[in-house]
C-alpha positions as CSV (number, residue, x, y, z in Angstrom):
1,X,267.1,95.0,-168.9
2,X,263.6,92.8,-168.8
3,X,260.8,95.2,-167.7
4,X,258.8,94.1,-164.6
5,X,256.0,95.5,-162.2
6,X,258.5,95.8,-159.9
7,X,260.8,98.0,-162.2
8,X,257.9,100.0,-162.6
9,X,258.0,101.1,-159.0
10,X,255.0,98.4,-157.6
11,X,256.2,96.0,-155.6
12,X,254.1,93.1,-154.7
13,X,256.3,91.1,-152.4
14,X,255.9,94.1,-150.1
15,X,252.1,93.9,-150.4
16,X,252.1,90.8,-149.4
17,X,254.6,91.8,-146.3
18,X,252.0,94.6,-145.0
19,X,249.6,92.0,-145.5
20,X,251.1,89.8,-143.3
21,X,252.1,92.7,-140.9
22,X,248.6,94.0,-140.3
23,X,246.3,90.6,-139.9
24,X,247.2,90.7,-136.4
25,X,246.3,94.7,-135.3
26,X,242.7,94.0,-137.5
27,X,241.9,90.8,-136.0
28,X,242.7,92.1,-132.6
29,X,238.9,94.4,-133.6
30,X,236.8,91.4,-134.5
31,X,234.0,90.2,-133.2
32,X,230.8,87.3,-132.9
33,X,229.8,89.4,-136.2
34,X,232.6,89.3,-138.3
35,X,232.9,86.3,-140.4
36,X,235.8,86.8,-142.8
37,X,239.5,87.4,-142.1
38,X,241.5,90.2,-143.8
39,X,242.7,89.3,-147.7
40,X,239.2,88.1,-149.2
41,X,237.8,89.8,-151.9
42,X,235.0,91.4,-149.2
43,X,234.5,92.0,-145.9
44,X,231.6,89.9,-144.0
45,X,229.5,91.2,-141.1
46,X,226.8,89.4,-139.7
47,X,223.6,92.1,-138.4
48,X,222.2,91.1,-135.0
49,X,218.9,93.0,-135.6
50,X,217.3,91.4,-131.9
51,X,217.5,95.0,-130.6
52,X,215.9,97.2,-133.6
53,X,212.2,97.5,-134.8
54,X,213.3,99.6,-137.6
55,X,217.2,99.3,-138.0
56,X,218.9,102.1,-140.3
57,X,222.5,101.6,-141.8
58,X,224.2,105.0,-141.6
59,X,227.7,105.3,-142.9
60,X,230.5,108.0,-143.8
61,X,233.8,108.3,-145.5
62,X,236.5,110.6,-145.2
63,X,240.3,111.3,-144.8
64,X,243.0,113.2,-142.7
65,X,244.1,115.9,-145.1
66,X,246.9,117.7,-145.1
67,X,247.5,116.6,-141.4
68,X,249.4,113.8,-143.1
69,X,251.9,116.1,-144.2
70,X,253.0,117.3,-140.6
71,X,252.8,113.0,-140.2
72,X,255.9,112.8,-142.6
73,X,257.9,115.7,-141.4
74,X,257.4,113.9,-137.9
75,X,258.0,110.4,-139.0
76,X,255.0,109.4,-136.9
77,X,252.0,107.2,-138.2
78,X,250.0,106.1,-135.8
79,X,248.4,108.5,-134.8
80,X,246.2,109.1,-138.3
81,X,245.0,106.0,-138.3
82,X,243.4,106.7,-135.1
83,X,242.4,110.3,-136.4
84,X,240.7,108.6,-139.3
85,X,238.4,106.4,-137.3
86,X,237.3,108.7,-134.6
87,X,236.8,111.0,-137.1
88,X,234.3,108.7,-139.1
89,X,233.1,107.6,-135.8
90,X,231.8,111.1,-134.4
91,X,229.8,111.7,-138.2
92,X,227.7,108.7,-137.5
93,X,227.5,108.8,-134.1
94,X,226.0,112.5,-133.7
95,X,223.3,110.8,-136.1
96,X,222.7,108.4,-132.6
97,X,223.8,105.8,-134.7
98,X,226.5,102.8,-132.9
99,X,229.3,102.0,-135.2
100,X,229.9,98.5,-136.7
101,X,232.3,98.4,-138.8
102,X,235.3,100.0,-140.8
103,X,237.2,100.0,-144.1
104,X,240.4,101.9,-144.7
105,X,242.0,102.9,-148.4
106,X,245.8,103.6,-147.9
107,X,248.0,104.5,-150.9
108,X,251.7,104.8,-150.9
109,X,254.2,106.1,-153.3
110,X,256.7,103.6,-152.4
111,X,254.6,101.3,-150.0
112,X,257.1,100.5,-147.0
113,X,255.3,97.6,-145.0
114,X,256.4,99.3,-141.2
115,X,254.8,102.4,-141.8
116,X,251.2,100.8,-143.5
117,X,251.6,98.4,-140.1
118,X,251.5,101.7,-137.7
119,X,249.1,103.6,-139.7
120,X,246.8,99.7,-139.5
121,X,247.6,99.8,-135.9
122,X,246.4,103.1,-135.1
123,X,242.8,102.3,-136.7
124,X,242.8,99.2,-135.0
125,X,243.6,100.8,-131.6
126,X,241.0,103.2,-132.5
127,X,238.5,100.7,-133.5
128,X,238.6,98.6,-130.2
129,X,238.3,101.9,-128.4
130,X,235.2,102.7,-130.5
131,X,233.7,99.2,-130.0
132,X,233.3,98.3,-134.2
133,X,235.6,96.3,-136.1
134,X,238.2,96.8,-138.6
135,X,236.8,93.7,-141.5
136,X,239.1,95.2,-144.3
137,X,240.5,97.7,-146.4
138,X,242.8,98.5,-149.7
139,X,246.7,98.8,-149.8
140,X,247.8,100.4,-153.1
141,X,251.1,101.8,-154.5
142,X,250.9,104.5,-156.8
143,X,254.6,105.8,-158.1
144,X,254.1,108.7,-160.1
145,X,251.1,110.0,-158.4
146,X,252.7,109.9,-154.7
147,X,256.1,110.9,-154.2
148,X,257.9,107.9,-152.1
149,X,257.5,109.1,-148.6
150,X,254.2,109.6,-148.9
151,X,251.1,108.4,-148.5
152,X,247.2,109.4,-149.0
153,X,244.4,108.3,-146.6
154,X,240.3,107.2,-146.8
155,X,238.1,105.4,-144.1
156,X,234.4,104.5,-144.3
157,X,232.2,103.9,-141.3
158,X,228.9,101.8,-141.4
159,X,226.9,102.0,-138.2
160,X,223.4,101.2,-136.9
161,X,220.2,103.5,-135.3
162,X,216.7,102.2,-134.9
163,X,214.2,104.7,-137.5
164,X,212.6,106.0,-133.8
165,X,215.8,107.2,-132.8
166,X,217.7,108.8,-135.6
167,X,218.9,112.3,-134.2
168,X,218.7,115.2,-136.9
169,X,218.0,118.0,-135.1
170,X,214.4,118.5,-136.5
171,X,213.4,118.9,-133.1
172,X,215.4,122.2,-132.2
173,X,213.2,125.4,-131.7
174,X,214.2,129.1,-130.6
175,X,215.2,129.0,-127.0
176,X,217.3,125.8,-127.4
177,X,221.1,126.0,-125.9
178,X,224.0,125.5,-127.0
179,X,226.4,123.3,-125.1
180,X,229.9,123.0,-126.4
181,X,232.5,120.2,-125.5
182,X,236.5,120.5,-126.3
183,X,238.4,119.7,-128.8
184,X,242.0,118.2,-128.7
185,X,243.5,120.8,-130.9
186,X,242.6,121.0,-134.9
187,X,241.8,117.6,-135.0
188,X,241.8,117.1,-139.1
189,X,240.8,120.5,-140.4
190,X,242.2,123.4,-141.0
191,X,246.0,122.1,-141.9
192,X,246.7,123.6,-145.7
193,X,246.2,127.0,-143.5
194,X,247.8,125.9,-140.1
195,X,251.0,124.6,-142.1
196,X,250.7,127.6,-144.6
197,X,251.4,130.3,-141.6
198,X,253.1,128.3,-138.9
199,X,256.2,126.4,-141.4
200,X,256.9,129.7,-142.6
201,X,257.8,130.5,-138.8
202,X,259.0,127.1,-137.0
203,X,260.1,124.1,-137.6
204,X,257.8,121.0,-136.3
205,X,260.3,120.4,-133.9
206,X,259.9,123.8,-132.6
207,X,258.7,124.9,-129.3
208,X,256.6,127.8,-130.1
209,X,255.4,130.7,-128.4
210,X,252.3,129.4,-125.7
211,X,253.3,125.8,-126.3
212,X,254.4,123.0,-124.4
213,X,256.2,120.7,-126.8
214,X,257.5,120.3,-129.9
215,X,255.0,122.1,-132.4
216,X,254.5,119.1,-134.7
217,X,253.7,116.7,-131.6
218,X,250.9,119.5,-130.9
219,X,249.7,118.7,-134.5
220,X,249.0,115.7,-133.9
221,X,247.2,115.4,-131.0
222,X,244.5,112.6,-132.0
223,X,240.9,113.6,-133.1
224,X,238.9,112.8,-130.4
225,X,236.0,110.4,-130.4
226,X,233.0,111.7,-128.6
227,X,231.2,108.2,-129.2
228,X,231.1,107.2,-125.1
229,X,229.6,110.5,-124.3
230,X,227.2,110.9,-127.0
231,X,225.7,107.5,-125.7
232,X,225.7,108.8,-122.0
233,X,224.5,112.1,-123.1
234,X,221.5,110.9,-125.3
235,X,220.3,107.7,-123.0
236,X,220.0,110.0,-120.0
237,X,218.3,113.0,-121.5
238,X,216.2,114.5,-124.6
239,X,219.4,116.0,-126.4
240,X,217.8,117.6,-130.3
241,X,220.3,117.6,-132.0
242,X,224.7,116.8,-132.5
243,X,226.9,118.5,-134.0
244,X,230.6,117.5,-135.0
245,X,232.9,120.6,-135.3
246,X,234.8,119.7,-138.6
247,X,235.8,121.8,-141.4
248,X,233.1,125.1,-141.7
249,X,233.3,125.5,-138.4
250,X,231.6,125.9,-135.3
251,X,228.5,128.0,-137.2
252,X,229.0,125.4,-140.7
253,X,228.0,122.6,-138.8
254,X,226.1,123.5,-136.2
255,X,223.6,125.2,-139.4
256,X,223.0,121.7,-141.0
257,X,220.9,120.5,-138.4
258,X,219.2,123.6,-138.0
259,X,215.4,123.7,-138.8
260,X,214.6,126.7,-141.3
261,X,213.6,130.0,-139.4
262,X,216.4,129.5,-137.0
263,X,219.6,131.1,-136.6
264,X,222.7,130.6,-134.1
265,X,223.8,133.0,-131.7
266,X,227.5,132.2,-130.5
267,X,229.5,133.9,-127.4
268,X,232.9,133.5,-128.6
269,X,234.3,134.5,-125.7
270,X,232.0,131.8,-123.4
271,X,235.5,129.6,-123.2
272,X,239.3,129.6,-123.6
273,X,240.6,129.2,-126.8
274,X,244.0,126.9,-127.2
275,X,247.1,128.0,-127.3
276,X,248.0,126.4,-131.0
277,X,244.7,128.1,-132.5
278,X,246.0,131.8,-130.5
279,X,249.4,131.2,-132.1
280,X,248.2,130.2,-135.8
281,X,246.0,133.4,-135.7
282,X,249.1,135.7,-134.4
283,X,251.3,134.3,-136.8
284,X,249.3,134.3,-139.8
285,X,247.8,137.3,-139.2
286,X,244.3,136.1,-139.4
287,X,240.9,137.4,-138.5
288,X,238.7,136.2,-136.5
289,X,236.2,135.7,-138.9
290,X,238.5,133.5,-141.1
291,X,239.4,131.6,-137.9
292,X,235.9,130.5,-137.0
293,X,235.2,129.6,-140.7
294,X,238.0,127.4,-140.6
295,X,239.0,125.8,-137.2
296,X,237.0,124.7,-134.3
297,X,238.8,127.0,-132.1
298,X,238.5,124.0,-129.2
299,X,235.0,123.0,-129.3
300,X,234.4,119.8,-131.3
301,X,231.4,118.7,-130.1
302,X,228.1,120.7,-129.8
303,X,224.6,119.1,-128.0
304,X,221.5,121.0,-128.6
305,X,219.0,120.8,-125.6
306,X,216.0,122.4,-124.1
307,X,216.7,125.3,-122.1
308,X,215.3,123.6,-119.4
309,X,218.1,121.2,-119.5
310,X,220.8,122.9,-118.6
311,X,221.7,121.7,-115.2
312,X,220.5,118.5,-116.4
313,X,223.6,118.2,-119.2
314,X,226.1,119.8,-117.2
315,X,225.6,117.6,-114.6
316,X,226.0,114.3,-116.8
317,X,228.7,115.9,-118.6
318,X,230.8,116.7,-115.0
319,X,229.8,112.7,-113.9
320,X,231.4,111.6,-117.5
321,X,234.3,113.2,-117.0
322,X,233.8,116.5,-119.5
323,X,233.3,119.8,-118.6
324,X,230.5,121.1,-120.5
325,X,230.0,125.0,-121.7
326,X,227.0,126.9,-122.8
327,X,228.2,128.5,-125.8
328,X,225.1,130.3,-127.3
329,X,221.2,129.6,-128.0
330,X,219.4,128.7,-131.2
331,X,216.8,132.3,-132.4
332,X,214.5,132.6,-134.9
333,X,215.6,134.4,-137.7
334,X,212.7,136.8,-137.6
């Protein structure tokens, strides 16, 4: 029989299918700024600078993890693709920078055009809802490296922030409070060890102990983007520094912005943690130390503010429609 790429497990009438299949979901993002449709060799996006003295680019990549894997068991994949750009979104947008654009790499083991169009339509939803546009991205199948059903995720973000208003936290002295907002569950950390303990247990279609539906739907609860209230938070008061609660931890992340000479001081028991992180712990077993250093534990935003602030932030927060919590203060070390 005559070899082809197609024998080889690569099927490029199917690329052009998902092709096809996703132009609509990307160009439902565009806007004034982008000037190239989906296939060209690059993405074009046109800078409107009227608004910046000293305009920045800031951008991120990243991916979904092993949160995928609970994706498969579910057959449901959407709801990465929406994880992957608010994920992106809340890196460059704790920086106080506005999101432009994004670029997705998807690679498949078999590449099966209906799921690449739900995982394109989640990161299009998600990019309307973030206000930046979704100018291109990379299809590849890989047989060999990814078994059929699955597929691996990778997004990049590239934003804007005027020099003047670049937030890094350099700002933050001792005194400075600690105000946490909540998480939707795990978001995209903290899977290997979340899958690890609970599919020893349940199945995702399990209705575990403290839960209210099927454990793999609780999985996948979507990251949440904080863009909308970083914006509210930082035009209508001094906030020092973001931080986005991703893998390390509440204390992993909230130390990078941290001028030297400080230190953290956390009340863990200042709010209620969720019932999936309560039933990972129980079930695996796990201290609390090893929980902090991994999960969120329900906070994935943190805003650093002047003491003197306070009411201020939990006012705005309560008109935005977020409760905030004071979680802990910033110290000096000595």
């Amino acid at each position: 029989m005559e070899t082809t790429y197609k024998s080889a497990g690569v099927n490029i009438e199917a690329g052009d299918e998902t092709i096809k299949k996703i132009k609509t979901h990307a160009r439902s993002t565009f806007n004034k700024n982008v000037l190239s449709d989906i296939g060209l060799f690059g993405g074009f996006y046109e800078l409107n600078l009227v608004e910046y003295k000293n305009p920045v680019l800031v951008s991120s990549v990243d991916g979904v993890g092993t949160k995928l894997k609970i994706a498969f068991a579910m057959n449901m994949h959407d709801t990465v693709g929406q994880d992957l750009v608010n994920h992106c979104v809340n890196d460059i947008a704790v920086c106080g920078a506005k999101p432009l654009y994004f670029l997705d790499y998807l690679a498949f083991g078999k590449l099966n055009p209906n799921v690449a169009e739900k995982i394109v339509e989640g990161f299009s939803k998600a990019c309307r809802e973030n206000g930046c546009a979704l100018i291109g991205g990379e299809t590849a199948e890989m047989p060999g490296l990814y078994s059929e059903e699955e597929y691996d995720m990778s997004g990049t973000i590239v934003g804007i922030v005027d020099k003047s208003k670049i937030i890094n936290g350099s700002g933050i002295q001792a005194g400075d409070i600690l105000v946490g907002y909540s998480s939707n569950g795990l978001h995209t950390n903290g899977y290997s060890l979340a899958r690890k303990v609970l599919l020893e247990k349940y199945s995702v279609h399990s209705i575990a102990e403290g839960l209210k539906q099927e454990l793999g739907t609780e999985l996948l609860k979507i990251h949440k983007s904080y863009f909308s209230l970083i914006n509210h938070l930082k035009e209508n008061l001094f906030v020092k520094g973001f931080s986005h609660i991703t893998g390390g931890g509440i204390v992993g992340n909230t130390n990078r912005i941290l001028p030297a000479g400080l230190k953290l001081e956390i009340n863990w028991q200042s709010w209620q943690i969720p019932d999936i992180f309560r039933l990972i712990q129980n079930t695996g077993k796990i201290n609390d130390e090893e929980m902090r250093l991994v999960f969120n534990l329900g906070i994935g935003l943190i805003a650093v503010v002047s003491k003197e602030d306070e009411s201020k932030i939990l006012k705005l927060s309560k008109e935005f429609g977020e409760e905030a919590v004071i979680i802990g203060k910033v110290k000096s070390v000595a």
